[in-house]
C-alpha angles and dihedrals in degrees: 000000000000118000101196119051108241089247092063088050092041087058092037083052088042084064103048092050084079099034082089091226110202103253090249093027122138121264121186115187108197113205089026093176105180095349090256094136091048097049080063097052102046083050085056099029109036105161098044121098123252133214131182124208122172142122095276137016092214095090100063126112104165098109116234099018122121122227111216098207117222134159103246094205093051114012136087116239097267090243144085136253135287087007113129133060092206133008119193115199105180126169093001119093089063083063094049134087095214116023101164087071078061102055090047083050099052084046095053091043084048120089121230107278094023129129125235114196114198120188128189143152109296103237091182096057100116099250092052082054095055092044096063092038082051087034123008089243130096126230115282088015119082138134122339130206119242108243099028119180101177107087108169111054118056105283081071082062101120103145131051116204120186120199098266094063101047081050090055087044099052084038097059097038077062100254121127122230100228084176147353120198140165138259095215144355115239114226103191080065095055102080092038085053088046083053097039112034095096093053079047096050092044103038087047095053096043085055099038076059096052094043095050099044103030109036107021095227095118117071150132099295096052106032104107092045092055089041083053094056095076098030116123090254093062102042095047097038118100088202140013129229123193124192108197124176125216104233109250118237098284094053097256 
């Protein structure tokens, strides 16, 4: 049973391909599933050192790695700080209550100079959008039942989280985003884009302005991360994938 797609992970492995890992650096995967995204990274990374965090240790199938079991929503990561040269957190904040203690937690476990990946359901592609404006739910997040029990498929998925967000949130844990990219285009969004990318482009601009002179939230610090969130590449990706580094001693 895999829990990420492999294009998520291709992406996720695509990367980490440009993090520069030490060859036997340390690499913790939180919400290691299966272990699928693992298996990639010891074929690219074999002489690094794997470890596995998530809710259950039922779920692996890598054989020989140990799960180290946490409650995502209320734990600490069970390590301690400044241990790992890379984490990968891919398909997980969208079943949390509180991701951003996550991310402060990803960024406490993180060396200085190592990389974090996150990866989670696009909500700005442009038929997520749609969606909410048809049915007040984004893609990949409905109605839930009351009393769930299932946590790790979609219908655990209980917080939406768009790029700007996740940004803030690595941002204020005190990581950097060095790049963001998609899983997939989707191309039943193409043509729409093709029709709607002027109102986009008009109605976007008309409210960046209000926002900046008006009401002061956008500035220097988050620009780029408010101009990402109606790029092509957000409004066509299925899912979004961030790549953020922890500043090394000397800020840099």
């Amino acid at each position: 049973m895999e829990l990420s797609t492999d294009k998520i992970l291709d992406a996720v492995v695509s990367l980490v391909q440009k993090a520069s890992m030490p060859a036997k650096g340390r690499v913790l995967d939180v919400g290691s599933g299966t272990g699928a995204l693992l298996t990639r990274l010891r074929r690219m990374l074999p002489g690094v050192e794997t470890s596995a965090c998530d809710y259950t240790d039922s779920l692996m199938a890598l054989q020989g790695q140990k799960v180290d079991v946490a409650n995502l929503n209320e734990d600490r990561l069970p390590y301690f700080d400044n241990s790992f040269d890379l984490v990968t957190c891919t398909e997980v904040i969208e079943h949390l209550e509180n991701y951003r203690r996550l991310v402060r937690e990803t960024a406490r476990v993180l060396r200085p100079g190592g990389a974090v990946v996150f990866s989670t359901p696009n909500v700005l592609n442009l038929q997520s959008r749609l969606r909410f404006l048809w049915f007040g739910f984004w893609n990949l997040f409905g109605p839930l039942p009351i009393g769930r029990t299932e946590t790790f498929s979609t219908g655990g998925h209980i917080t939406p989280v768009s790029y700007f967000y996740l940004a803030h949130a690595i941002a204020e844990a005190g990581l950097e985003v060095t790049e963001f990219q998609i899983d997939k285009v989707q191309r039943s969004a193409v043509i729409k884009l093709a029709l709607l990318a002027p109102f986009i482009g008009f109605f976007s601009w008309l409210a960046s302005n209000r926002e900046h002179r008006r009401y002061k939230t956008i500035t220097p610090d988050n620009r780029e991360i408010v101009d990402a969130m109606n790029s092509s590449k957000m409004l066509l990706g299925r899912t979004i994938i961030v790549m953020a580094r922890k500043p090394n001693e000397a800020g840099t």
